[in-house]
MARBANU-488820 format. One record per residue (C-alpha): residue number from 0; residue in three letters; chain; x, y, z. Coordinates in nm, 3 decimals, always signed. Layout:
BEGIN
mivo, gukol, marfi, px, py, pz
NUM, ALA, A, X, Y, Z;
...
//
This chain:
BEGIN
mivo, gukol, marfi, px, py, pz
0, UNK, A, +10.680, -2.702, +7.783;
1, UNK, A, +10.742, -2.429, +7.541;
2, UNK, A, +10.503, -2.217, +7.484;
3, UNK, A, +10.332, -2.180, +7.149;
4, UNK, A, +10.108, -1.964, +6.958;
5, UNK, A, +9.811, -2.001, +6.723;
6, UNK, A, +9.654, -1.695, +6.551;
7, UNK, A, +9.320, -1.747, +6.368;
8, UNK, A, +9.169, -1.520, +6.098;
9, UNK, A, +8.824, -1.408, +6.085;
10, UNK, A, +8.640, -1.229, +5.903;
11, UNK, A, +8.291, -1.157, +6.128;
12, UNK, A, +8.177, -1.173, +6.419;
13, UNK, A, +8.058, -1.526, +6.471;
14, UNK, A, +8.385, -1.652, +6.318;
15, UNK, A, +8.570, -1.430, +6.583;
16, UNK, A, +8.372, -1.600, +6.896;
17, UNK, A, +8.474, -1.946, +6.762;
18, UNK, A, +8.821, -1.866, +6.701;
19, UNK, A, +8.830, -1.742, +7.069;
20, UNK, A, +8.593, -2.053, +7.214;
21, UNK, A, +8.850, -2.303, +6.988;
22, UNK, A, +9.154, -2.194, +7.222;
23, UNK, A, +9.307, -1.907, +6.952;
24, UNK, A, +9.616, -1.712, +7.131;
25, UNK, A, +9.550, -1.432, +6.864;
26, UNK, A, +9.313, -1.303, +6.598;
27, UNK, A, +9.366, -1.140, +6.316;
28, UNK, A, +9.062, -0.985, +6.218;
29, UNK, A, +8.974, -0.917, +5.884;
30, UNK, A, +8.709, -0.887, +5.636;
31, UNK, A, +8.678, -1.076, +5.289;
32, UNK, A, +8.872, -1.373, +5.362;
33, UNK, A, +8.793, -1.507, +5.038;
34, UNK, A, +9.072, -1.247, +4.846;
35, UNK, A, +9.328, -1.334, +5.129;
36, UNK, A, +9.145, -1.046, +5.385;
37, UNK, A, +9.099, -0.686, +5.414;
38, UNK, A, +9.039, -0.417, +5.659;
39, UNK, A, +8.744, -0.502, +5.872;
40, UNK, A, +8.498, -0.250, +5.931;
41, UNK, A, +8.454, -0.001, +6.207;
42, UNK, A, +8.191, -0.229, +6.358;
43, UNK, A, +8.380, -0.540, +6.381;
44, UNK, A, +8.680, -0.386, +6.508;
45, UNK, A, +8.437, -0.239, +6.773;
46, UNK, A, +8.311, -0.583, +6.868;
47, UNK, A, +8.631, -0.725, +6.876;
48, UNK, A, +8.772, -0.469, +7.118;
49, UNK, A, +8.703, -0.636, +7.435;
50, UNK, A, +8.804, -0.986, +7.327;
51, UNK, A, +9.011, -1.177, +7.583;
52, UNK, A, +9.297, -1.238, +7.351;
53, UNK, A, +9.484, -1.032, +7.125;
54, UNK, A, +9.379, -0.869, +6.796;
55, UNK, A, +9.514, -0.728, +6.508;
56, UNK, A, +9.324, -0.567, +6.221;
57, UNK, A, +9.418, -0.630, +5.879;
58, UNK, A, +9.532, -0.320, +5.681;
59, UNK, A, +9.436, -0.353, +5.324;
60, UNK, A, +9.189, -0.161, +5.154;
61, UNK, A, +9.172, -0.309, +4.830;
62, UNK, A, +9.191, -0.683, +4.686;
63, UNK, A, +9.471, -0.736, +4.413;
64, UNK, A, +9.848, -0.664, +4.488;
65, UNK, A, +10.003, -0.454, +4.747;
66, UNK, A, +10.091, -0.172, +4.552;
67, UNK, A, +9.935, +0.159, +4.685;
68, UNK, A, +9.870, +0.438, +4.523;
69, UNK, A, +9.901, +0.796, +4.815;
70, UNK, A, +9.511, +0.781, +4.834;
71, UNK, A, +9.522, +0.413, +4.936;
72, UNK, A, +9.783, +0.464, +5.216;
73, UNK, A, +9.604, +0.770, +5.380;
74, UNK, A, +9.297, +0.516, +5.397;
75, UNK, A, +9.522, +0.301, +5.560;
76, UNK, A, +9.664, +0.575, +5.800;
77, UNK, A, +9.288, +0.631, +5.934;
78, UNK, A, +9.228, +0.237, +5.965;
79, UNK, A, +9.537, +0.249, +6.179;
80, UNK, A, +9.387, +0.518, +6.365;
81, UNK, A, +9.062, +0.344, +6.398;
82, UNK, A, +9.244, +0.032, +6.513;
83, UNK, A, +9.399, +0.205, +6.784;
84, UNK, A, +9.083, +0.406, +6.881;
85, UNK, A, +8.909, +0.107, +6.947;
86, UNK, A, +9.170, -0.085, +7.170;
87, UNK, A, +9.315, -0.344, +6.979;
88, UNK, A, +9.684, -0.474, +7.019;
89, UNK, A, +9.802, -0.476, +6.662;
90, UNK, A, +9.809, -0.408, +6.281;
91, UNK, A, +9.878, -0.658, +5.989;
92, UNK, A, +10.086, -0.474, +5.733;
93, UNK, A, +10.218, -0.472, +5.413;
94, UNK, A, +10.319, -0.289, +5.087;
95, UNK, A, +10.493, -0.382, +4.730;
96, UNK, A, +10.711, -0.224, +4.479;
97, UNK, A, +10.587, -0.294, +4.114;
98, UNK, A, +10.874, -0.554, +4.117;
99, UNK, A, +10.716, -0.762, +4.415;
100, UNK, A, +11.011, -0.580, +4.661;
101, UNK, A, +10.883, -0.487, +4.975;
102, UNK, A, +10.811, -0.068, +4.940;
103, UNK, A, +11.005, +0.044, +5.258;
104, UNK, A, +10.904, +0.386, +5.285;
105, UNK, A, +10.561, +0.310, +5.226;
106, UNK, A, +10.604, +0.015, +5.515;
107, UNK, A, +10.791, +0.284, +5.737;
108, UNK, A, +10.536, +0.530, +5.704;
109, UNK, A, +10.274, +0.282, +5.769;
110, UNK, A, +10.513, +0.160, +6.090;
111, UNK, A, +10.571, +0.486, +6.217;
112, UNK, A, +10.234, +0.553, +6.258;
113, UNK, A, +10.123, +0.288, +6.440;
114, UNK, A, +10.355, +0.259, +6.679;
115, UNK, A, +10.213, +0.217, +7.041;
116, UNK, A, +10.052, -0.112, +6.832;
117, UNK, A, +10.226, -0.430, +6.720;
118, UNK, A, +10.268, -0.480, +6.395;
119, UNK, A, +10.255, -0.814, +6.196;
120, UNK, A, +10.420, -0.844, +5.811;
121, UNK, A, +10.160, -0.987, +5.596;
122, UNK, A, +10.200, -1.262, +5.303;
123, UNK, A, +10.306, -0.925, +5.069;
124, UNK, A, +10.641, -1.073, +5.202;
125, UNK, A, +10.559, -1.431, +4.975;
126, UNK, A, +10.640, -1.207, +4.683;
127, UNK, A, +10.918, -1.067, +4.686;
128, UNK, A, +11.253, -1.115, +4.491;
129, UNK, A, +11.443, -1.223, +4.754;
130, UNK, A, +11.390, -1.326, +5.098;
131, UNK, A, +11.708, -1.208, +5.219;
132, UNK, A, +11.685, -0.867, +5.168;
133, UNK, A, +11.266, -0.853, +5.297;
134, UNK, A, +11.372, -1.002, +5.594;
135, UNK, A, +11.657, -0.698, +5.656;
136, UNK, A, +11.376, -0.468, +5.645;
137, UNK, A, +11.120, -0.628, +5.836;
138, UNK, A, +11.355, -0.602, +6.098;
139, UNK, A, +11.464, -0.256, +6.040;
140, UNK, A, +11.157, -0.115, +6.050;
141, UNK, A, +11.081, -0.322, +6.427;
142, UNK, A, +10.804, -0.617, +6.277;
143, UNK, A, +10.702, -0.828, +6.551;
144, UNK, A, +10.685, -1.125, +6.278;
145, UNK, A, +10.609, -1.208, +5.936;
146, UNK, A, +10.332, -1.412, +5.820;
147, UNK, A, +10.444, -1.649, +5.493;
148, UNK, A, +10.404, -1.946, +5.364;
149, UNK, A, +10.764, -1.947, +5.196;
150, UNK, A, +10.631, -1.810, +4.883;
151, UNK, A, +10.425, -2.115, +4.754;
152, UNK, A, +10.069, -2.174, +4.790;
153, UNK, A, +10.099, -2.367, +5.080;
154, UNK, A, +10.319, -2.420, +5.377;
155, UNK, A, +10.407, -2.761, +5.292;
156, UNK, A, +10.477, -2.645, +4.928;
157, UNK, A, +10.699, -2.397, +5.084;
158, UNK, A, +10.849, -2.585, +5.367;
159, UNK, A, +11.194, -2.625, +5.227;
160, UNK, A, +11.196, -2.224, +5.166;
161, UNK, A, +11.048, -2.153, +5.522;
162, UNK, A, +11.321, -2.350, +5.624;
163, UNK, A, +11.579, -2.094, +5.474;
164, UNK, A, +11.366, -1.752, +5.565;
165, UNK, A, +11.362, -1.915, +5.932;
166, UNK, A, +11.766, -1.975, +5.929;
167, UNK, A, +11.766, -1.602, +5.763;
168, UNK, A, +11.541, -1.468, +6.055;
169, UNK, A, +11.756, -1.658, +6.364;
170, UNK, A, +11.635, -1.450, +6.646;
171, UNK, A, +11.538, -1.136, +6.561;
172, UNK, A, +11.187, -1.156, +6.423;
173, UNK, A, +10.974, -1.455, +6.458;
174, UNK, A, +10.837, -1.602, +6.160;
175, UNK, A, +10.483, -1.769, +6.162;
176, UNK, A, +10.404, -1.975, +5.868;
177, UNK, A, +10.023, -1.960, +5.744;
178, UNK, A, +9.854, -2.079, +5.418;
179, UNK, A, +9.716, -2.431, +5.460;
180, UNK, A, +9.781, -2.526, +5.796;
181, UNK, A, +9.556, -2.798, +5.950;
182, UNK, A, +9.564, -3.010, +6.216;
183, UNK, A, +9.709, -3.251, +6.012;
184, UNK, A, +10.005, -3.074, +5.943;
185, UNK, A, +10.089, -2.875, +6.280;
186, UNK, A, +10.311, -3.069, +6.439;
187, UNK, A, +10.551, -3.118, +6.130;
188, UNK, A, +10.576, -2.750, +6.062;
189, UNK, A, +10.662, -2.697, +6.452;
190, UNK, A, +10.893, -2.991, +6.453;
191, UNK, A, +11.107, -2.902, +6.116;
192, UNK, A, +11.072, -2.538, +6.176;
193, UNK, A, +11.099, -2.445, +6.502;
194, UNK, A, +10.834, -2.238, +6.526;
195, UNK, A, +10.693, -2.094, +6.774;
196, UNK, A, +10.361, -1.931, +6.619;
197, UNK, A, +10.127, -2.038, +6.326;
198, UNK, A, +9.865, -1.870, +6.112;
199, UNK, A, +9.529, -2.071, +6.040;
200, UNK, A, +9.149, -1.991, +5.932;
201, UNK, A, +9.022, -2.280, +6.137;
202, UNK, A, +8.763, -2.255, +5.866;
203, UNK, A, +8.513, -2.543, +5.719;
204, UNK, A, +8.368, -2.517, +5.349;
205, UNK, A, +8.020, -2.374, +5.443;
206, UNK, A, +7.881, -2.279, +5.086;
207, UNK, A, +7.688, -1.973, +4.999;
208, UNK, A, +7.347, -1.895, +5.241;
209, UNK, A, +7.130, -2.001, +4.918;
210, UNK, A, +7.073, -2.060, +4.550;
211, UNK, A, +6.957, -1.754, +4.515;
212, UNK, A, +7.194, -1.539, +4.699;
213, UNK, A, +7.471, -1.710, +4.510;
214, UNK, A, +7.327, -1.660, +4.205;
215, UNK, A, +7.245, -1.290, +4.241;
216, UNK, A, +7.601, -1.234, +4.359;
217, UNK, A, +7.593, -1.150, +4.718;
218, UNK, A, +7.802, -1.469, +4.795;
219, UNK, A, +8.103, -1.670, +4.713;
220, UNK, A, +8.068, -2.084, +4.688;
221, UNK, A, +8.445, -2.078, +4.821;
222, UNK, A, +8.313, -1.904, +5.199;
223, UNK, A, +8.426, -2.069, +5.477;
224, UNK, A, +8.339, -2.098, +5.854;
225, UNK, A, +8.557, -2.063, +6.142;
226, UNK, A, +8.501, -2.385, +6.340;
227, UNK, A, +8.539, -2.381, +6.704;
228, UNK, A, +8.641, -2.783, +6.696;
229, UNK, A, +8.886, -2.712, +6.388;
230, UNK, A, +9.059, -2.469, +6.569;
231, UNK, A, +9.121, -2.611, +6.910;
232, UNK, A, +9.207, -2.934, +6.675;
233, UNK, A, +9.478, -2.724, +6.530;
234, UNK, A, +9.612, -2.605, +6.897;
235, UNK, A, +9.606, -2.950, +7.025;
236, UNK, A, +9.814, -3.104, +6.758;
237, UNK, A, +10.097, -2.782, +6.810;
238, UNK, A, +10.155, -2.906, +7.168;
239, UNK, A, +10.357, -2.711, +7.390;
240, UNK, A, +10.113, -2.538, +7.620;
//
């Protein structure tokens, strides 16, 4: 049987342990899941070090778009650093042009520097003008994959145009579609795609710790959960092996 590939997001440590206990190939480890993830701290990529699979810090300092200003990218140059200081296999990376284009120098200077790690295109990609041309340069600059969900909010809203950036791709960089995917919907997107990896959160709705935390700001209602069962739900209905 083929083999295929399920990375799970997390954002702390208890998420991380379930991702891993739920039959995850890879993590991406973040923080702040609720504004799409950013870098985790020093701490959590510490933790994660000496996880049996492999993990990949997000690179992001900021919420909002992907359009860095110099003192945002040396931030980013140290998180790279820290990433690779504390053992982990990858980096998730990306970086805009005011016009939603991917910025390739700032992308080759991010590259460049972490090389000795594997590097992941993240959903910066789902905005850009055309897929065509981000593609070109994902593969230019020696991606591993890129992480979309075809440019829509969700990979079935996007399936027709994952369908295309797939075709686009052919051999040369894997694409891994992310944004939505459940159980439910696994085995289509690996059956109409041929795909080999997916992104998920494995998450359940777990609502804030209390009233009161909520209401003093220290929480979002929209927090979720990694869920051990969720995720090895998800890996069961991709098959393969």
């Amino acid at each position: 049987m083929d083999e295929r590939l399920l990375e799970v997001c997390v954002d702390d440590a208890p998420g991380l342990h379930a991702a891993i206990a739920g039959g995850a190939n890879r993590i991406e480890l973040c923080a702040a899941l609720t504004v799409g993830g950013l870098t985790p701290s020093p701490g959590l990529m510490a933790a994660a070090a000496g996880s049996p699979v492999p993990v990949y810090a997000m690179i992001r300092p900021r919420s909002g778009d992907f359009v860095f200003a110099e003192t945002e990218i040396e931030i980013m140059l140290a998180d790279i650093d820290h990433a690779r200081h504390c053992g982990l296999s990858g980096v998730v990376l990306g970086a805009s042009l005011p016009d939603g284009r991917l910025d390739a120098a700032v992308l080759r200077r991010l590259c460049m520097h972490a090389q000795g790690l594997g590097t992941t295109l993240h959903r910066a990609f789902d905005l850009v003008p055309s897929f065509a041309d981000a593609i070109e340069i994902a593969v230019e600059l020696g991606f591993e994959r890129i992480l979309t969900s075809g440019g829509a909010p969700t990979v079935l809203q996007g399936l027709d145009q994952l369908e295309r950036i797939v075709a686009l791709a052919g051999n040369r960089i894997s694409i891994m579609p992310g944004g939505g995917v459940k159980a439910e919907n696994a085995a289509e997107l690996i059956a109409r795609l041929g795909v080999r990896e997916l992104h998920a959160s494995g998450g359940l709705a777990r609502g804030p710790a209390g009233e009161k935390i909520l209401e003093l700001g220290f929480d979002a209602a929209s927090r979720r959960a990694t869920d051990k069962n969720t995720v090895a739900a998800v890996k069961a209905a991709m098959g393969g092996r």
